[in-house]
N, C-alpha and C positions, 0 to 999 in steps of 0.2 A: 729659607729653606724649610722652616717649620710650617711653614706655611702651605707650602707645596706638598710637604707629607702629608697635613691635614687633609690637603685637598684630594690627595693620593687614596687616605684612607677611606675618607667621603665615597670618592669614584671607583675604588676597590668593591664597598656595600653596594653601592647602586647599581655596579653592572655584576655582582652576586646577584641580587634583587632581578637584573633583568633576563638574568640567564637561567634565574627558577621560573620567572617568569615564561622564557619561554621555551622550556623544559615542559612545565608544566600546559603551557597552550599545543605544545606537540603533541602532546601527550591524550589532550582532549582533541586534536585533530585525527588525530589517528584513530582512536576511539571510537570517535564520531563518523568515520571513513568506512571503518570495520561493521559499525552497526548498520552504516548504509547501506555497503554492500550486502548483508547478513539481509536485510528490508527490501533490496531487490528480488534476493533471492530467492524469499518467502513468498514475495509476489507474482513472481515468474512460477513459482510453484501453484500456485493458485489459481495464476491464470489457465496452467496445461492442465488443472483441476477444473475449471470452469469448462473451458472447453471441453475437455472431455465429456462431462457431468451433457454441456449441450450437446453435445453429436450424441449422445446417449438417449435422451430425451427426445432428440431428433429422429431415432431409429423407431425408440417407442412407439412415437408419435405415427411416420410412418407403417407400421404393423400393425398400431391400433386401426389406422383407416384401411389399411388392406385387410382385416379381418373382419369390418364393416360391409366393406364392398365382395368380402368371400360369402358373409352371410347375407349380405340381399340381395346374392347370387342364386344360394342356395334355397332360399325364402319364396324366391321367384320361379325355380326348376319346381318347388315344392309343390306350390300355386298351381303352376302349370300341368302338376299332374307326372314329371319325369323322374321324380323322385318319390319312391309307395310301389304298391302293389300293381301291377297293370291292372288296367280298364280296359279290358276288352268287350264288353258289352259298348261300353262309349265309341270305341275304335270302331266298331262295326255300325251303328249308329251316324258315325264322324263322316263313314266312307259311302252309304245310305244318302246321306244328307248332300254330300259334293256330289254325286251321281246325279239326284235331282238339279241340285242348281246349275251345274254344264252340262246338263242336257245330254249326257251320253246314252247312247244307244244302248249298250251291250257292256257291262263290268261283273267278272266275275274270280273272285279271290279265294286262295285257302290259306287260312293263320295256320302253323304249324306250333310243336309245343314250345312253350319256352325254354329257353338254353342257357346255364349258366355261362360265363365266359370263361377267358383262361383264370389262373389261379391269382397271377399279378392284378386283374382288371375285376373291379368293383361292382360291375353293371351285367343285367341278364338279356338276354337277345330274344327275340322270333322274327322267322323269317315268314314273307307271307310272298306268293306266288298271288300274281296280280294279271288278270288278263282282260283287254278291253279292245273295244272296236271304238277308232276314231276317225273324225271329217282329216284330220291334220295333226301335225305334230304338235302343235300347240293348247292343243286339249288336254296331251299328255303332260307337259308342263307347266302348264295350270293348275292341273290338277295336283301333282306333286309339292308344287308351289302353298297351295291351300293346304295340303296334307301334313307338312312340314310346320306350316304355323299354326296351325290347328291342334294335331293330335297330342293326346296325354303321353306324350312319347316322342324320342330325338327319334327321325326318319332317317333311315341313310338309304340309298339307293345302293344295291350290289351288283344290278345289271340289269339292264331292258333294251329289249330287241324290239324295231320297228319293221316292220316289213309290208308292202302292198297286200290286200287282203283280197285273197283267190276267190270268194265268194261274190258272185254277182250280186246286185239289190235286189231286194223282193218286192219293194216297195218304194217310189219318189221319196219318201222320208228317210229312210234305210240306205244313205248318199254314204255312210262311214267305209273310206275306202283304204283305211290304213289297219291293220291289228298289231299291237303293244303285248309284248310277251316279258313282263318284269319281276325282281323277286328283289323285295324288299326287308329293310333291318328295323324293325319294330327297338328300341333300344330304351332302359329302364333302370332306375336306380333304386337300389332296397333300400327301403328309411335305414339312420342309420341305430344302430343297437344303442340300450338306455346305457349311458357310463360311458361314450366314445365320445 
């Protein structure tokens, strides 16, 4: 029986031993469970930091090339003369110079003054009354066509009248049997002010 206490008290220490033992292994599991969690969390954090930080840089990214593309916009309207003071010496020159090359018979126009717009809109206007004798409708369209990509100025058309032309020929060359009655939007952008 001494024996069996010995062993009792042996088996008592060893399963004390094994129950700090795994006391203490709980104890580091849980610990370690806690910190994992805590290490997801961080990272989840970080990632909706990442992400964000990317969509952010993403937007930039995006603005930075649309403000590119605004400025080789405006680079271009610059160039072309649609953006400044009107050229109207060149406008009159512009319309001189297509009259020769289409061979029109008969063109004759009045620029009237420039006009500011409304107060919301940026740009200043003249209208110009445009009168021509044509073979065909497609003189007029041509010509508008050229006028358009041509001049130091957006062209907008705001009405033109086609109509047979009452007047006989005076002459075999003098065949223009249509007259074009139009009045046109000369349209201009003021440079813009130093500090805008």
């Amino acid at each position: 029986m001494k024996a069996v206490r010995a062993d009792l008290a042996r088996l008592r220490a060893s399963l004390a031993a094994v129950l700090a033992l795994l006391a203490v292994g709980g104890g580091i599991a849980w610990l370690a469970e806690r910190d994992l969690r805590q290490a997801r969390s961080r990272h989840a954090d970080a990632e909706r930091l990442r992400a964000e930080f990317a969509g952010r840089l993403l937007r930039v990214r995006d603005e930075a090339h649309e403000l590119r593309q605004l400025a080789d916009r405006f680079y271009a309207l610059r160039v072309r003369g649609i953006v400044g003071d009107e050229r109207r010496p060149d406008w009159v020159a512009l319309i001189g110079d297509l009259r020769r090359r289409r061979r029109l018979a008969e063109l004759r126009y009045e620029l009237s003054p420039q006009q500011p717009a409304a107060a919301e809109h940026a740009f200043r206007s003249s209208a110009m009354r445009l009168q021509m004798k044509l073979l065909h409708e497609g003189d007029l369209l041509g010509f508008i066509d050229d006028l358009r990509a041509q001049a130091q100025a957006t062209v907008r058309v705001r009405s033109c009248t086609v109509r047979r032309s009452d007047r006989p020929a005076a002459t075999p060359d003098d065949a223009a049997g249509l007259d074009a009655d139009c009045t046109l939007e000369w349209i201009t952008f003021p440079p813009p002010q130093e500090g805008t």
